[in-house]
C-alpha positions in Angstrom: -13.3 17.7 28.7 -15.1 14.7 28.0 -13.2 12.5 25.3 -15.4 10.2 22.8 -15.2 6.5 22.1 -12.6 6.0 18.9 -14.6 4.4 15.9 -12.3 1.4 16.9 -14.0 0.3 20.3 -17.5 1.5 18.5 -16.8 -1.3 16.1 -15.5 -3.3 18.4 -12.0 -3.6 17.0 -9.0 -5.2 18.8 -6.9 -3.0 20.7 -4.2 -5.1 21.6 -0.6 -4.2 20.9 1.2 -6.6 18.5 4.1 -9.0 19.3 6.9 -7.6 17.6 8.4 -11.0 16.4 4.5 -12.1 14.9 4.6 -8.9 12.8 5.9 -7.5 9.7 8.1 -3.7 9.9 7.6 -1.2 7.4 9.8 1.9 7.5 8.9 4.7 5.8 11.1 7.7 3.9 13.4 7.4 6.4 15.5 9.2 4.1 18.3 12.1 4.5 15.4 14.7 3.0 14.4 15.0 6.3 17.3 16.0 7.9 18.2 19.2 6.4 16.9 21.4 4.0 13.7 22.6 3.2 12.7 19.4 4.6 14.1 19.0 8.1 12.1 18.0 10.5 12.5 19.5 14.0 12.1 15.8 15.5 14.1 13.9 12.7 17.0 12.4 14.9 14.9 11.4 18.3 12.8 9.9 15.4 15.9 8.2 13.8 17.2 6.8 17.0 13.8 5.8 17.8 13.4 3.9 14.4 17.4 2.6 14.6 16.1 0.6 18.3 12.8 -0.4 16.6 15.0 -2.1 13.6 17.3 -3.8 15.7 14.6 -5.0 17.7 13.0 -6.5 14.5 15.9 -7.9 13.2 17.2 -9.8 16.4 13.4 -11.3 16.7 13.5 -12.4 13.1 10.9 -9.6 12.1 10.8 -9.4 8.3 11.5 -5.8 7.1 10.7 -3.5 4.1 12.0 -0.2 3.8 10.0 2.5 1.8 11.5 4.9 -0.1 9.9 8.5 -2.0 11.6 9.0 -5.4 10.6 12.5 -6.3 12.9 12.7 -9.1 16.2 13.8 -9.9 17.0 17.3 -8.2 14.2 17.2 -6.1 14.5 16.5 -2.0 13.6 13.1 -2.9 16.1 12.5 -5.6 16.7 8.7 -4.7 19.9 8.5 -6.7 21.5 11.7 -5.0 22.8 11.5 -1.2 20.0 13.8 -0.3 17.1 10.8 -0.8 18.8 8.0 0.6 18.0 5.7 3.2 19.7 7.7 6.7 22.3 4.9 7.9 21.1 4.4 11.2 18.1 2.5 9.6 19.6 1.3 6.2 18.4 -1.6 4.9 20.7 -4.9 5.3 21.2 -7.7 2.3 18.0 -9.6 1.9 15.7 -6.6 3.4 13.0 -5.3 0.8 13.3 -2.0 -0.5 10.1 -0.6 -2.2 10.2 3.0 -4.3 6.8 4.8 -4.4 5.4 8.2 -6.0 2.6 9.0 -3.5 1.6 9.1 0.1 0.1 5.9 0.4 2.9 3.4 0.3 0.6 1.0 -1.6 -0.8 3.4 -4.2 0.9 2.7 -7.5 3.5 0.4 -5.9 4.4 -3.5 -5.1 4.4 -2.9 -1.6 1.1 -5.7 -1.4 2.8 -7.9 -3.4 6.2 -7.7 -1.3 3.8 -8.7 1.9 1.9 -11.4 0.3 5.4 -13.2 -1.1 6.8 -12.5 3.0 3.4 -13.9 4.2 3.0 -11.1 6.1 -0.2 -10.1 7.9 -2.4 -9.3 9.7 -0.2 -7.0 11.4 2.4 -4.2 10.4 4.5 -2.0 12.5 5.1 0.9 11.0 7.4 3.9 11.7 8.9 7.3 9.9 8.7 10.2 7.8 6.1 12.6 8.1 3.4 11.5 10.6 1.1 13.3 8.9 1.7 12.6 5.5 2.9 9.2 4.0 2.9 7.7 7.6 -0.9 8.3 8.2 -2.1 7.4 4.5 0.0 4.5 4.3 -1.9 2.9 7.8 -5.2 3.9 6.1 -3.8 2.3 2.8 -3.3 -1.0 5.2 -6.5 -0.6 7.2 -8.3 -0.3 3.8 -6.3 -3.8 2.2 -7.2 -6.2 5.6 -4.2 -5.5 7.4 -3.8 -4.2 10.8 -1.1 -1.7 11.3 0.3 -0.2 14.6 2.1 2.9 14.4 5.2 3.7 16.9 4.7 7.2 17.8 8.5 8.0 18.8 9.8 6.7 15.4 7.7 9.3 13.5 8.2 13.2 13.1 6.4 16.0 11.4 6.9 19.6 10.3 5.1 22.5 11.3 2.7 23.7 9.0 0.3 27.0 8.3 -2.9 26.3 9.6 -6.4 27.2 7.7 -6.1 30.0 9.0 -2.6 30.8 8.5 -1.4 31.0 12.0 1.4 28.0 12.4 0.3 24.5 13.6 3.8 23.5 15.8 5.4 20.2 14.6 4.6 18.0 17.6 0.4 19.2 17.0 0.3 17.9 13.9 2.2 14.4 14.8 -0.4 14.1 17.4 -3.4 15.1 15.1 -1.8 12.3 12.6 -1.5 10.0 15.7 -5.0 10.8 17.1 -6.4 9.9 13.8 -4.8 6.8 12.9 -5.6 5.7 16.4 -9.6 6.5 15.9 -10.0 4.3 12.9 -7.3 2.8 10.7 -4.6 1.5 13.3 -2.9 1.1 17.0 -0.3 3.6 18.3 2.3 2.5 20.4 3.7 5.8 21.9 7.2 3.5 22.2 9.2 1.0 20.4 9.6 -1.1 24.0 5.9 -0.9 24.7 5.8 -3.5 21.7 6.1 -7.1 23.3 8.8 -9.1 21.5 
């Protein structure tokens, strides 16, 4: 099967992988809603242990850190304020780390997640990891890629659920984290299918 050139190398877009250290991390709903429930996702704890090396990594390189949170209300999955939407304690943020609370997909939409960058001096580039792939993951890259910034995405710290299709035969959970992937990767950000294959 022949495979087309991603929009990135068509504009001529950099493709190198970020230093780890000369970024800024962004976790993402890396919260318990994921882990049982309606909401579990199949992948959640490779995902978890994925994005627990990733944060230790940051941390011991001096990587500044902001942890994203969905608050979808008391009772709901994301209830924030209820053990159900916290922050899972493998990846739970430390004194000093940023924690922003958001409403919508896009990390930035309606949020002061730009504002918490600009007072880090963070930029051009984000890594960015968590909860789902397909959802808050791929619209908060776009939501960078669309404000200057140039974020990377680590594949192994990410996990989606598997959903009906258009046709309403099932679209398995690691499909639609590669269909996420595959499109962040065309346009709106680098993948790194690893934490290690980010240099420090």
């Amino acid at each position: 099967m022949n495979v087309s050139a991603t929009l990135r190398e068509v504009m001529g877009l950099d493709g190198t992988l970020p230093r780890l250290s000369a970024s800024t991390l962004v976790l993402i709903d890396f919260q318990n809603t994921y882990r049982t429930g309606v909401m579990a996702l199949p992948g959640a704890d490779r995902a978890l242990d994925a994005g627990a090396r990733l944060l230790e990594r940051a941390r011991s390189v001096g990587t500044p850190v902001v942890h994203v949170v969905n608050d979808g209300g008391e009772g709901s999955p994301y209830d924030i304020r209820a053990e159900i939407g916290r922050i899972e304690p493998r990846v739970a943020p430390r004194d000093g780390e940023q924690v922003v609370v958001k409403g919508f997909p896009n990390s930035f939409h309606q949020t002061d997640l730009l504002e918490v960058l600009q007072r880090l001096d963070a930029g051009p580039d984000l890594v960015l990891a968590g909860f789902m792939t397909h959802m808050c993951v791929q619209f908060t890259a776009q939501g960078a890629f669309n404000l200057g910034y140039r974020p990377t995405v680590v594949a192994e710290a990410c996990a989606s659920r598997p959903l009906p299709g258009p046709g309403g035969a099932p679209v398995p959970a690691d499909d639609l984290h590669a269909a996420a992937l595959t499109t962040i990767g065309d346009l709106f950000g680098l993948v790194a299918a690893r934490e290690a294959d980010l240099p420090d």
